[in-house]
N, C-alpha and C positions, 0 to 999 in steps of 0.2 A: 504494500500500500504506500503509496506516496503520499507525505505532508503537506499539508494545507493547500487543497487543492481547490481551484477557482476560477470561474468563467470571468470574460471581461464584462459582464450583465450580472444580476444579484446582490447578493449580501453583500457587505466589507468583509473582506478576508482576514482570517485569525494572523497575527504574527506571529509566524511560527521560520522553521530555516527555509520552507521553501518558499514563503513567499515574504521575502524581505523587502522586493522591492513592489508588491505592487500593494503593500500594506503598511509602507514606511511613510514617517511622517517628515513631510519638508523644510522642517525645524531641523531637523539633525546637521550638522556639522560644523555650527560654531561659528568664531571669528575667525575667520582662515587668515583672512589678514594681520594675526598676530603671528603664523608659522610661515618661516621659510619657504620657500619654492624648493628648493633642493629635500627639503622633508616630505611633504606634499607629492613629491613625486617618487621621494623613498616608500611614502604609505602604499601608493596606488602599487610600487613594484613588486612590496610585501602580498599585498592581497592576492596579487596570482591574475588579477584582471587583464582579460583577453575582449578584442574589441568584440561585440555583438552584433557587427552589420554583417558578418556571414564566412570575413576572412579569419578572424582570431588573431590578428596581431595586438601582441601586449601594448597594453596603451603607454606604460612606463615609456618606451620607448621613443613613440610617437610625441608624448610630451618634451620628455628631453632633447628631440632631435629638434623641435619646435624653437625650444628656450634657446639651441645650441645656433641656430639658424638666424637669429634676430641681430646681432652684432654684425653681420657678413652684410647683409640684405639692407641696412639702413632704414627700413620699413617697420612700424608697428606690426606686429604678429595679429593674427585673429581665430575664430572660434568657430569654428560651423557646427552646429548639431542637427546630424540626419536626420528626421523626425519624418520623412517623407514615405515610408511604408508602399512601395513601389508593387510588391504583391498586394493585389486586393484581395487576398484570402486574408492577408496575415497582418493585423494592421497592430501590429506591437507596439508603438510609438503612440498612434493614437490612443490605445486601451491605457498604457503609461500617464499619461498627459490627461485622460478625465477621470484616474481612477485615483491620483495624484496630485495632479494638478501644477503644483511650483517643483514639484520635487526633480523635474528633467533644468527646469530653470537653473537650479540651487545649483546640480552639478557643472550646466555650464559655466558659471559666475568659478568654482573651484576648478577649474580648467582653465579660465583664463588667469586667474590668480598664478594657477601653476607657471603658466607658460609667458607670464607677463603681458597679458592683451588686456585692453580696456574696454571693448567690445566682443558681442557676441551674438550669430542668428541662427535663429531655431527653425529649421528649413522643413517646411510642411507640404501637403499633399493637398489638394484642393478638395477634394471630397471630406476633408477629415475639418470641416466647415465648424462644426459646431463646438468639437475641441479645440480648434484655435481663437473662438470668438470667445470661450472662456478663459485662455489663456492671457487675451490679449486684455483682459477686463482683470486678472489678478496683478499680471503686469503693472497695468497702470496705479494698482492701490498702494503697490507697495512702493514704486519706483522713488529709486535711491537708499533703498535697503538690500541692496545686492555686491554689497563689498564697492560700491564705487565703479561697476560693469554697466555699461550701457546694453540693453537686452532686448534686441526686435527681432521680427518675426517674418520670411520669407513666404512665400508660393511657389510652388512649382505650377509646371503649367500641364500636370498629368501626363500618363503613358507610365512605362516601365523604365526606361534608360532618366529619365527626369531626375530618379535614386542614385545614379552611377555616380562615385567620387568624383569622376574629372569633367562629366558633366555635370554634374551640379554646380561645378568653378563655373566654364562656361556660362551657365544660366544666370549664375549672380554678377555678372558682367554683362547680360543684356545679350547673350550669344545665345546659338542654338546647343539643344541639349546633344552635344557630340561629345566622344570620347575626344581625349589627350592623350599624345605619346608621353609616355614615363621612362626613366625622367626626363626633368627633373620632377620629383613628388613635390605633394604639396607642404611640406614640412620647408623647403625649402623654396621656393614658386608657388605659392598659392593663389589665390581670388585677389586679382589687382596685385599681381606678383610679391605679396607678400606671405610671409611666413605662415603658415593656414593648417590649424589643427582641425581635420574631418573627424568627428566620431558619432557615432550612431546614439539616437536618444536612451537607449536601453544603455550603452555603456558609460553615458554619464549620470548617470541616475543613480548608479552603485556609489559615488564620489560620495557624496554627504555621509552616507554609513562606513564608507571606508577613512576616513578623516574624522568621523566622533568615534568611531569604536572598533576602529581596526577588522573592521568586518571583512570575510572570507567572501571573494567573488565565485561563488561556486552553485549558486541556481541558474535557470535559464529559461526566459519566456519561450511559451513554442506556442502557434498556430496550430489546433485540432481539424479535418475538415474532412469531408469526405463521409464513408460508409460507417458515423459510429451515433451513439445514440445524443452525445450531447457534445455539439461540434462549438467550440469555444476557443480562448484565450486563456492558456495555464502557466502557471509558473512550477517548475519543476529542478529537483537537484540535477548538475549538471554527473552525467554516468546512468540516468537512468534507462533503461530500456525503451525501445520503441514500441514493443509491447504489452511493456508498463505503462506508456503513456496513451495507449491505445484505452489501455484499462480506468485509468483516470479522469477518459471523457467518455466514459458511460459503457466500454466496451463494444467490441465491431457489432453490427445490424444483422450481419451475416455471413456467410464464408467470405475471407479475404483470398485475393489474388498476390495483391502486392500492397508496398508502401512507399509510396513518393515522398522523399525527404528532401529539403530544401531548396521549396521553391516551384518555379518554372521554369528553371536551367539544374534542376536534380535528379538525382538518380530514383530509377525505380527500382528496390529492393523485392526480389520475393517473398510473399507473407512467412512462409519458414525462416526466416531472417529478420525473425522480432527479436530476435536476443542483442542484437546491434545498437550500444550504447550511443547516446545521444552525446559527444562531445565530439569537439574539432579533429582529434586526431582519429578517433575510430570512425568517423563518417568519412576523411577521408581515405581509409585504409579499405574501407566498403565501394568505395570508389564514386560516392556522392558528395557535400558539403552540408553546413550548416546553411549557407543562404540566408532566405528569408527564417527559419526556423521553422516552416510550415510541417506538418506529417501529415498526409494524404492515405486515407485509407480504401484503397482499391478494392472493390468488389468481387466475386468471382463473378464470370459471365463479358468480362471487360476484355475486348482484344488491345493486347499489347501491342501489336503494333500500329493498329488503330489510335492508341492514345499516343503514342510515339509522335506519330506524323501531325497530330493536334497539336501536343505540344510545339513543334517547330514549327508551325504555320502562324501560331500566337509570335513564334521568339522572330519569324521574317517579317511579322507584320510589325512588332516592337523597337526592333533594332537600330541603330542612328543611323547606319548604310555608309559612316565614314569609311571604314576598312573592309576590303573586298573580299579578307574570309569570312567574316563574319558575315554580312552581304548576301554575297551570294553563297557562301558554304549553310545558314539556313535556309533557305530556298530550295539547295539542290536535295538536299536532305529531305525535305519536306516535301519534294517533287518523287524521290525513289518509292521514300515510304508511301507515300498515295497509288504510286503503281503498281508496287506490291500487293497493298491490299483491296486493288482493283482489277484483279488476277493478270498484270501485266510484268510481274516482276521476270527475273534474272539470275542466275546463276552468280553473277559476277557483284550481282550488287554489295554482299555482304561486305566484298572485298573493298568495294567503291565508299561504301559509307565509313568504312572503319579510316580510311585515307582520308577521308574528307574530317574526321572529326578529327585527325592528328593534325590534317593542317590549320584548323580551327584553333585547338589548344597552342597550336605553335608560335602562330603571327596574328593571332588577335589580339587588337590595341588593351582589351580591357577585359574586368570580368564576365562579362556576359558572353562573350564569344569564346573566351579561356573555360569556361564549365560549361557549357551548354552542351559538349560530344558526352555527359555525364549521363546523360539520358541513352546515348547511344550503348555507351560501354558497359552498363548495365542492364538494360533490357536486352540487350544480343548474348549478353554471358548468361544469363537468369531464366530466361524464357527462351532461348535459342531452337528451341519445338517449334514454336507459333513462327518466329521468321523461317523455319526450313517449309512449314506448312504453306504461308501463303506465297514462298519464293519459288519453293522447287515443285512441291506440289498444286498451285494455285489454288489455296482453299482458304475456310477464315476456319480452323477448328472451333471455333466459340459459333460460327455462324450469325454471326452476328454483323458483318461488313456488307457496304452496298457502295460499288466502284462509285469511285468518282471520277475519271478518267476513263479516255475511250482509248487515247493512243500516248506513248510515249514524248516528252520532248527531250532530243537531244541538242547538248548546248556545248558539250565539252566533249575528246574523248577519256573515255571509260577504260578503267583497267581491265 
Protein backbone atom coordinates (compact mmCIF):
# COMPACT_ATOMS: atom_id res chain seq x y z
CA UNK A 1 0.00 0.00 0.00
CA UNK A 2 1.37 3.40 -0.76
CA UNK A 3 1.06 6.44 1.64
CA UNK A 4 -1.02 9.15 1.48
CA UNK A 5 -2.55 8.78 -1.44
CA UNK A 6 -4.58 11.46 -3.59
CA UNK A 7 -6.27 12.65 -6.50
CA UNK A 8 -5.78 16.25 -7.76
CA UNK A 9 -9.85 16.72 -6.93
CA UNK A 10 -11.05 15.86 -3.15
CA UNK A 11 -10.09 16.08 0.30
CA UNK A 12 -6.77 17.94 1.56
CA UNK A 13 -4.29 15.31 1.60
CA UNK A 14 -2.87 13.90 5.03
CA UNK A 15 0.94 14.95 5.52
CA UNK A 16 2.35 12.01 5.46
CA UNK A 17 6.03 11.05 3.40
CA UNK A 18 4.26 10.73 0.26
CA UNK A 19 2.61 13.58 -0.01
CA UNK A 20 4.87 16.26 1.19
CA UNK A 21 4.49 18.22 -1.56
CA UNK A 22 1.07 18.58 -2.57
CA UNK A 23 0.03 18.91 1.31
CA UNK A 24 2.82 21.31 2.40
CA UNK A 25 2.34 24.48 3.42
CA UNK A 26 3.95 27.79 1.74
CA UNK A 27 5.13 29.01 4.97
CA UNK A 28 7.80 26.61 5.13
CA UNK A 29 11.39 27.94 4.58
CA UNK A 30 12.05 30.94 6.21
CA UNK A 31 14.37 33.85 5.67
CA UNK A 32 16.47 32.45 3.00
CA UNK A 33 17.89 35.79 2.94
CA UNK A 34 19.61 35.24 6.04
CA UNK A 35 21.75 31.87 4.44
CA UNK A 36 24.27 31.93 2.15
CA UNK A 37 23.81 30.87 -1.50
CA UNK A 38 26.66 28.49 -1.25
CA UNK A 39 24.42 26.80 1.61
CA UNK A 40 21.36 27.00 -0.15
CA UNK A 41 22.74 25.06 -2.73
CA UNK A 42 24.78 22.73 -0.39
CA UNK A 43 20.94 21.91 1.04
CA UNK A 44 19.31 21.33 -2.39
CA UNK A 45 22.75 18.87 -3.13
CA UNK A 46 22.03 17.02 0.30
CA UNK A 47 18.45 16.24 -0.43
CA UNK A 48 19.24 14.18 -3.56
CA UNK A 49 16.84 16.54 -5.77
CA UNK A 50 16.73 15.58 -9.21
CA UNK A 51 14.84 17.85 -11.65
CA UNK A 52 11.01 16.70 -12.26
CA UNK A 53 10.60 17.90 -15.84
CA UNK A 54 11.35 14.23 -17.07
CA UNK A 55 15.40 14.42 -17.45
CA UNK A 56 16.43 14.08 -13.63
CA UNK A 57 19.33 16.39 -13.64
CA UNK A 58 20.22 17.25 -10.18
CA UNK A 59 19.20 20.75 -9.70
CA UNK A 60 22.47 21.31 -7.38
CA UNK A 61 24.15 21.51 -10.35
CA UNK A 62 22.18 23.52 -12.43
CA UNK A 63 22.16 26.04 -9.76
CA UNK A 64 25.68 26.29 -9.39
CA UNK A 65 26.55 26.27 -13.00
CA UNK A 66 23.99 29.40 -12.93
CA UNK A 67 25.80 31.35 -9.90
CA UNK A 68 29.05 30.19 -11.67
CA UNK A 69 27.95 31.66 -15.16
CA UNK A 70 26.96 35.21 -13.99
CA UNK A 71 30.45 36.86 -13.47
CA UNK A 72 31.51 35.68 -17.34
CA UNK A 73 28.19 36.97 -18.81
CA UNK A 74 27.88 40.54 -17.26
CA UNK A 75 24.14 39.98 -17.36
CA UNK A 76 21.64 39.57 -14.22
CA UNK A 77 20.84 35.63 -14.02
CA UNK A 78 17.13 34.63 -14.14
CA UNK A 79 14.42 32.06 -13.03
CA UNK A 80 12.06 30.26 -15.30
CA UNK A 81 9.78 27.92 -13.73
CA UNK A 82 8.20 25.32 -16.12
CA UNK A 83 4.67 25.21 -14.96
CA UNK A 84 3.44 24.61 -18.56
CA UNK A 85 2.22 20.89 -18.30
CA UNK A 86 2.65 20.22 -22.08
CA UNK A 87 0.86 16.71 -21.67
CA UNK A 88 -2.69 17.37 -21.38
CA UNK A 89 -3.18 14.09 -19.49
CA UNK A 90 -0.62 15.03 -16.95
CA UNK A 91 -1.03 18.48 -15.66
CA UNK A 92 1.27 18.22 -12.55
CA UNK A 93 2.05 21.94 -12.21
CA UNK A 94 -1.31 22.90 -12.43
CA UNK A 95 -2.73 20.32 -9.66
CA UNK A 96 0.73 21.81 -7.76
CA UNK A 97 -0.33 25.49 -8.06
CA UNK A 98 -4.26 25.10 -6.95
CA UNK A 99 -3.79 22.56 -4.42
CA UNK A 100 -0.97 24.80 -3.02
CA UNK A 101 -1.18 27.74 -4.33
CA UNK A 102 2.40 30.09 -3.22
CA UNK A 103 4.16 27.02 -2.51
CA UNK A 104 5.60 26.67 -6.53
CA UNK A 105 6.20 30.60 -5.96
CA UNK A 106 8.14 30.29 -2.46
CA UNK A 107 10.42 27.80 -4.36
CA UNK A 108 11.16 30.07 -7.15
CA UNK A 109 11.92 33.20 -4.86
CA UNK A 110 14.65 30.38 -3.06
CA UNK A 111 16.05 29.66 -6.47
CA UNK A 112 16.67 32.91 -7.31
CA UNK A 113 18.04 33.77 -3.96
CA UNK A 114 20.36 30.74 -4.65
CA UNK A 115 21.50 31.74 -7.88
CA UNK A 116 21.52 35.54 -7.37
CA UNK A 117 18.58 36.74 -9.63
CA UNK A 118 16.13 39.24 -8.75
CA UNK A 119 13.49 38.05 -10.93
CA UNK A 120 11.58 35.24 -11.74
CA UNK A 121 8.48 33.66 -14.35
CA UNK A 122 6.40 31.09 -13.78
CA UNK A 123 5.69 29.82 -17.34
CA UNK A 124 2.07 28.58 -17.65
CA UNK A 125 -0.16 26.64 -20.20
CA UNK A 126 -3.20 28.43 -21.31
CA UNK A 127 -5.66 26.12 -20.48
CA UNK A 128 -4.48 26.00 -16.90
CA UNK A 129 -6.77 29.46 -16.80
CA UNK A 130 -8.17 29.38 -13.74
CA UNK A 131 -4.81 28.22 -11.76
CA UNK A 132 -3.02 31.04 -12.85
CA UNK A 133 -5.85 33.77 -12.26
CA UNK A 134 -5.59 32.50 -8.74
CA UNK A 135 -2.06 32.72 -8.70
CA UNK A 136 -1.80 35.87 -10.08
CA UNK A 137 -4.59 37.32 -7.40
CA UNK A 138 -2.12 35.71 -4.34
CA UNK A 139 0.75 37.21 -6.09
CA UNK A 140 -0.55 40.48 -5.96
CA UNK A 141 -1.58 40.21 -1.95
CA UNK A 142 1.56 39.43 -0.86
CA UNK A 143 3.89 41.37 -3.24
CA UNK A 144 7.03 42.40 -1.71
CA UNK A 145 7.11 39.59 0.73
CA UNK A 146 9.04 37.26 -1.45
CA UNK A 147 12.77 37.91 -0.38
CA UNK A 148 12.93 41.03 -2.57
CA UNK A 149 12.18 38.74 -6.00
CA UNK A 150 10.00 40.26 -8.48
CA UNK A 151 7.42 37.39 -9.53
CA UNK A 152 5.37 37.20 -12.87
CA UNK A 153 3.74 35.00 -14.72
CA UNK A 154 4.13 33.87 -18.46
CA UNK A 155 1.69 32.20 -21.21
CA UNK A 156 2.47 29.92 -23.42
CA UNK A 157 0.68 29.89 -26.49
CA UNK A 158 -0.22 25.93 -26.31
CA UNK A 159 0.63 22.74 -28.38
CA UNK A 160 3.29 20.22 -26.91
CA UNK A 161 6.82 21.70 -27.93
CA UNK A 162 5.43 25.21 -26.15
CA UNK A 163 7.09 22.81 -22.79
CA UNK A 164 10.52 22.31 -24.53
CA UNK A 165 13.60 24.04 -22.42
CA UNK A 166 14.86 25.86 -25.44
CA UNK A 167 11.78 26.69 -26.73
CA UNK A 168 10.26 28.17 -24.17
CA UNK A 169 13.67 30.70 -24.21
CA UNK A 170 12.44 31.35 -27.64
CA UNK A 171 8.98 32.08 -26.64
CA UNK A 172 9.93 34.43 -23.81
CA UNK A 173 11.79 36.45 -26.55
CA UNK A 174 8.72 36.80 -28.63
CA UNK A 175 10.03 33.99 -31.05
CA UNK A 176 8.58 30.88 -32.29
CA UNK A 177 8.29 27.87 -30.19
CA UNK A 178 11.46 26.08 -31.81
CA UNK A 179 14.18 24.08 -30.46
CA UNK A 180 17.86 25.56 -29.89
CA UNK A 181 21.15 23.92 -30.74
CA UNK A 182 22.90 23.14 -27.27
CA UNK A 183 25.16 24.49 -26.51
CA UNK A 184 25.58 26.77 -25.20
CA UNK A 185 22.68 25.71 -22.30
CA UNK A 186 20.90 27.95 -20.63
CA UNK A 187 22.87 28.17 -17.53
CA UNK A 188 25.05 29.85 -19.50
CA UNK A 189 22.96 31.64 -22.61
CA UNK A 190 19.72 31.84 -21.53
CA UNK A 191 16.35 34.19 -22.27
CA UNK A 192 17.90 37.46 -23.45
CA UNK A 193 21.40 35.73 -23.22
CA UNK A 194 21.56 35.64 -19.87
CA UNK A 195 22.23 33.28 -17.25
CA UNK A 196 18.74 31.32 -17.08
CA UNK A 197 17.83 28.68 -14.46
CA UNK A 198 14.94 26.40 -16.37
CA UNK A 199 13.21 24.00 -13.64
CA UNK A 200 10.09 22.52 -13.71
CA UNK A 201 7.28 23.64 -11.01
CA UNK A 202 7.23 20.28 -9.31
CA UNK A 203 11.10 20.77 -8.77
CA UNK A 204 10.95 23.87 -7.09
CA UNK A 205 8.26 23.39 -4.83
CA UNK A 206 10.50 20.66 -2.87
CA UNK A 207 12.87 24.17 -2.13
CA UNK A 208 10.93 25.49 0.84
CA UNK A 209 10.98 21.87 2.77
CA UNK A 210 14.33 21.34 1.78
CA UNK A 211 15.70 24.75 3.21
CA UNK A 212 13.36 24.48 6.73
CA UNK A 213 13.91 20.87 7.35
CA UNK A 214 16.37 19.31 5.31
CA UNK A 215 13.62 17.28 3.72
CA UNK A 216 14.55 14.02 1.54
CA UNK A 217 13.50 14.69 -2.24
CA UNK A 218 12.32 11.20 -2.76
CA UNK A 219 8.24 11.35 -3.73
CA UNK A 220 7.01 11.83 -7.15
CA UNK A 221 3.96 13.29 -8.75
CA UNK A 222 2.62 10.85 -11.45
CA UNK A 223 -0.31 11.25 -13.97
CA UNK A 224 -2.82 8.01 -13.46
CA UNK A 225 -4.89 7.80 -16.83
CA UNK A 226 -6.02 5.30 -18.99
CA UNK A 227 -7.89 1.69 -18.05
CA UNK A 228 -8.06 2.18 -14.13
CA UNK A 229 -10.89 2.88 -11.87
CA UNK A 230 -9.92 6.27 -10.43
CA UNK A 231 -7.63 8.13 -13.09
CA UNK A 232 -6.01 11.17 -11.19
CA UNK A 233 -3.06 13.19 -9.94
CA UNK A 234 -0.86 11.18 -7.16
CA UNK A 235 1.92 11.64 -5.24
CA UNK A 236 3.87 8.61 -4.62
CA UNK A 237 7.49 7.51 -3.18
CA UNK A 238 9.96 7.62 -5.74
CA UNK A 239 10.91 3.23 -6.29
CA UNK A 240 7.45 2.40 -6.34
CA UNK A 241 6.05 0.06 -8.79
CA UNK A 242 4.11 0.64 -11.76
CA UNK A 243 1.88 -1.69 -10.52
CA UNK A 244 1.76 -0.22 -7.36
CA UNK A 245 0.64 2.74 -8.74
CA UNK A 246 -1.72 1.19 -10.89
CA UNK A 247 -3.19 -0.08 -7.42
CA UNK A 248 -3.27 3.27 -5.83
CA UNK A 249 -5.69 4.78 -8.54
CA UNK A 250 -8.29 2.30 -7.95
CA UNK A 251 -6.76 -0.67 -9.69
CA UNK A 252 -6.99 -1.62 -13.67
CA UNK A 253 -10.93 -1.98 -15.16
CA UNK A 254 -9.63 -4.96 -16.62
CA UNK A 255 -7.08 -7.16 -18.38
CA UNK A 256 -4.19 -4.86 -19.01
CA UNK A 257 -2.05 -5.12 -22.39
CA UNK A 258 0.41 -2.62 -21.48
CA UNK A 259 1.75 0.41 -19.65
CA UNK A 260 2.71 3.72 -21.37
CA UNK A 261 5.15 5.42 -19.00
CA UNK A 262 6.17 8.90 -19.70
CA UNK A 263 4.21 10.65 -21.61
CA UNK A 264 3.73 10.93 -25.58
CA UNK A 265 7.38 10.40 -26.47
CA UNK A 266 7.36 6.96 -23.97
CA UNK A 267 7.66 3.66 -23.88
CA UNK A 268 5.04 1.12 -23.94
CA UNK A 269 5.95 -1.51 -21.31
CA UNK A 270 4.11 -4.99 -21.36
CA UNK A 271 1.58 -5.23 -18.51
CA UNK A 272 3.93 -8.33 -17.02
CA UNK A 273 6.23 -5.52 -16.53
CA UNK A 274 4.40 -3.97 -13.59
CA UNK A 275 7.21 -4.60 -11.32
CA UNK A 276 9.33 -1.78 -13.04
CA UNK A 277 10.06 0.91 -10.45
CA UNK A 278 9.07 4.40 -11.14
CA UNK A 279 12.50 6.26 -10.85
CA UNK A 280 14.80 7.88 -13.43
CA UNK A 281 17.33 5.26 -13.65
CA UNK A 282 15.16 2.10 -13.89
CA UNK A 283 12.62 3.76 -16.49
CA UNK A 284 15.60 4.28 -18.40
CA UNK A 285 17.03 0.93 -18.09
CA UNK A 286 13.34 -0.36 -19.31
CA UNK A 287 14.00 1.71 -22.12
CA UNK A 288 11.37 4.50 -21.56
CA UNK A 289 11.74 7.86 -19.29
CA UNK A 290 10.12 9.78 -16.80
CA UNK A 291 8.76 12.50 -19.04
CA UNK A 292 5.67 13.86 -18.33
CA UNK A 293 5.27 11.37 -15.38
CA UNK A 294 2.15 10.10 -16.82
CA UNK A 295 1.23 5.88 -16.53
CA UNK A 296 -1.07 4.95 -19.14
CA UNK A 297 -2.91 1.95 -18.46
CA UNK A 298 -3.48 -0.10 -21.77
CA UNK A 299 -6.25 -2.35 -22.09
CA UNK A 300 -6.28 -5.67 -23.55
CA UNK A 301 -8.05 -5.69 -26.97
CA UNK A 302 -5.75 -2.42 -27.90
CA UNK A 303 -3.59 -3.04 -31.01
CA UNK A 304 -0.08 -2.01 -30.42
CA UNK A 305 0.79 -1.20 -33.29
CA UNK A 306 -2.25 0.67 -33.89
CA UNK A 307 -1.58 2.98 -30.95
CA UNK A 308 2.09 3.00 -32.02
CA UNK A 309 1.33 4.89 -35.20
CA UNK A 310 -1.36 7.21 -33.13
CA UNK A 311 1.11 8.11 -31.09
CA UNK A 312 3.42 9.41 -33.81
CA UNK A 313 0.87 11.01 -35.94
CA UNK A 314 0.15 13.36 -32.47
CA UNK A 315 4.22 13.75 -32.15
CA UNK A 316 4.39 14.89 -36.52
CA UNK A 317 1.51 16.84 -35.98
CA UNK A 318 3.25 18.41 -32.49
CA UNK A 319 6.79 18.84 -33.44
CA UNK A 320 8.48 22.43 -34.30
CA UNK A 321 9.75 20.95 -37.82
CA UNK A 322 13.14 22.99 -37.13
CA UNK A 323 15.24 19.77 -37.47
CA UNK A 324 14.79 17.26 -40.26
CA UNK A 325 14.92 14.06 -38.06
CA UNK A 326 12.69 14.94 -36.03
CA UNK A 327 10.48 16.35 -39.10
CA UNK A 328 10.33 14.01 -41.19
CA UNK A 329 11.61 10.91 -39.01
CA UNK A 330 7.89 11.31 -37.23
CA UNK A 331 6.17 11.35 -40.31
CA UNK A 332 7.92 8.47 -41.89
CA UNK A 333 7.30 6.41 -38.97
CA UNK A 334 3.82 7.32 -38.66
CA UNK A 335 3.44 6.66 -42.42
CA UNK A 336 5.01 2.67 -42.07
CA UNK A 337 3.08 2.13 -39.04
CA UNK A 338 -0.32 3.17 -41.00
CA UNK A 339 0.74 0.73 -43.80
CA UNK A 340 1.23 -1.88 -41.75
CA UNK A 341 -1.74 -1.98 -40.18
CA UNK A 342 -3.52 -1.24 -43.33
CA UNK A 343 -2.34 -4.72 -44.59
CA UNK A 344 0.40 -2.86 -46.62
CA UNK A 345 3.28 -3.56 -44.61
CA UNK A 346 6.85 -5.07 -45.60
CA UNK A 347 9.30 -7.36 -44.62
CA UNK A 348 11.99 -4.67 -44.42
CA UNK A 349 10.06 -2.32 -42.45
CA UNK A 350 11.17 -3.53 -39.09
CA UNK A 351 14.52 -2.97 -40.26
CA UNK A 352 13.54 0.70 -41.62
CA UNK A 353 11.82 1.92 -38.50
CA UNK A 354 14.57 0.71 -36.10
CA UNK A 355 17.17 3.07 -38.46
CA UNK A 356 14.94 5.64 -38.56
CA UNK A 357 14.57 5.80 -34.71
CA UNK A 358 18.51 5.64 -34.24
CA UNK A 359 18.60 8.46 -36.58
CA UNK A 360 16.00 10.37 -34.52
CA UNK A 361 17.93 9.77 -31.18
CA UNK A 362 21.13 10.62 -32.92
CA UNK A 363 20.64 14.25 -34.49
CA UNK A 364 17.63 15.41 -32.96
CA UNK A 365 18.13 19.17 -31.68
CA UNK A 366 16.05 18.39 -28.59
CA UNK A 367 14.05 16.01 -26.37
CA UNK A 368 11.31 15.38 -28.01
CA UNK A 369 12.94 13.87 -31.17
CA UNK A 370 15.86 12.31 -28.67
CA UNK A 371 12.96 9.99 -26.82
CA UNK A 372 10.21 9.63 -29.13
CA UNK A 373 12.04 6.18 -31.12
CA UNK A 374 11.05 5.05 -27.13
CA UNK A 375 7.91 4.08 -28.21
CA UNK A 376 9.53 2.21 -31.15
CA UNK A 377 12.10 0.35 -29.15
CA UNK A 378 9.71 -0.83 -26.93
CA UNK A 379 6.76 -1.89 -28.51
CA UNK A 380 8.84 -3.83 -31.23
CA UNK A 381 11.00 -5.73 -28.32
CA UNK A 382 7.57 -6.38 -26.08
CA UNK A 383 4.94 -7.03 -28.54
CA UNK A 384 7.09 -8.13 -31.57
CA UNK A 385 3.83 -10.95 -32.30
CA UNK A 386 1.45 -8.18 -33.24
CA UNK A 387 4.23 -6.22 -35.65
CA UNK A 388 5.26 -9.80 -37.37
CA UNK A 389 1.37 -10.34 -37.43
CA UNK A 390 0.38 -7.34 -39.27
CA UNK A 391 4.00 -7.02 -41.27
CA UNK A 392 4.59 -10.54 -42.47
CA UNK A 393 1.28 -11.82 -42.06
CA UNK A 394 -1.15 -8.92 -42.89
CA UNK A 395 -3.55 -9.21 -40.06
CA UNK A 396 -4.58 -7.12 -36.84
CA UNK A 397 -4.52 -10.26 -34.34
CA UNK A 398 -6.73 -8.15 -31.81
CA UNK A 399 -8.89 -7.59 -35.03
CA UNK A 400 -9.42 -4.62 -34.33
CA UNK A 401 -7.63 -2.22 -37.31
CA UNK A 402 -9.41 -0.63 -40.33
CA UNK A 403 -6.75 0.41 -43.15
CA UNK A 404 -6.30 3.79 -43.52
CA UNK A 405 -4.32 3.64 -46.44
CA UNK A 406 -4.80 2.33 -49.84
CA UNK A 407 -1.32 2.59 -51.20
CA UNK A 408 2.13 3.18 -50.05
CA UNK A 409 4.12 6.45 -50.38
CA UNK A 410 7.56 6.35 -51.09
CA UNK A 411 9.75 9.24 -50.30
CA UNK A 412 13.18 8.00 -49.49
CA UNK A 413 14.96 4.72 -50.33
CA UNK A 414 14.26 1.96 -47.89
CA UNK A 415 16.73 -0.60 -46.42
Amino acid sequence: MIEGRGTATGDPLPASAATRLLAASAAEGGDVRSIAPDELIARVERSGLRGRGGAGYPLAKKLAAVRAAVPASGREPLVVVNAYDADPDSPLSQTLIERTLLLVAKGAMIAAVAVGAREAIIYMHPRAEAARRALEKELGMIEGSLGGVLISIAVGPGGFMGGEESALMNLLESKRAMARQRPPYPAENGVQARPTLIASAETVAWLPQIVARGARADAKLVSVTGAVARPGVYEVPLGTTLGGIVDEAGGATGELKGLHVGGPTGGILAAVRADVKLDFDTLKAAGTHMGSAQVRAIPAGVCIVNEAARLFAYLAKENCAICVPCRVGTKRVQGILESAYSGLGRESDLAWLDELGTHMERFSLCGFGITAPSILRTTMREFADEYRAHIVERRCPTNTCSPVRSRRYETMTQP
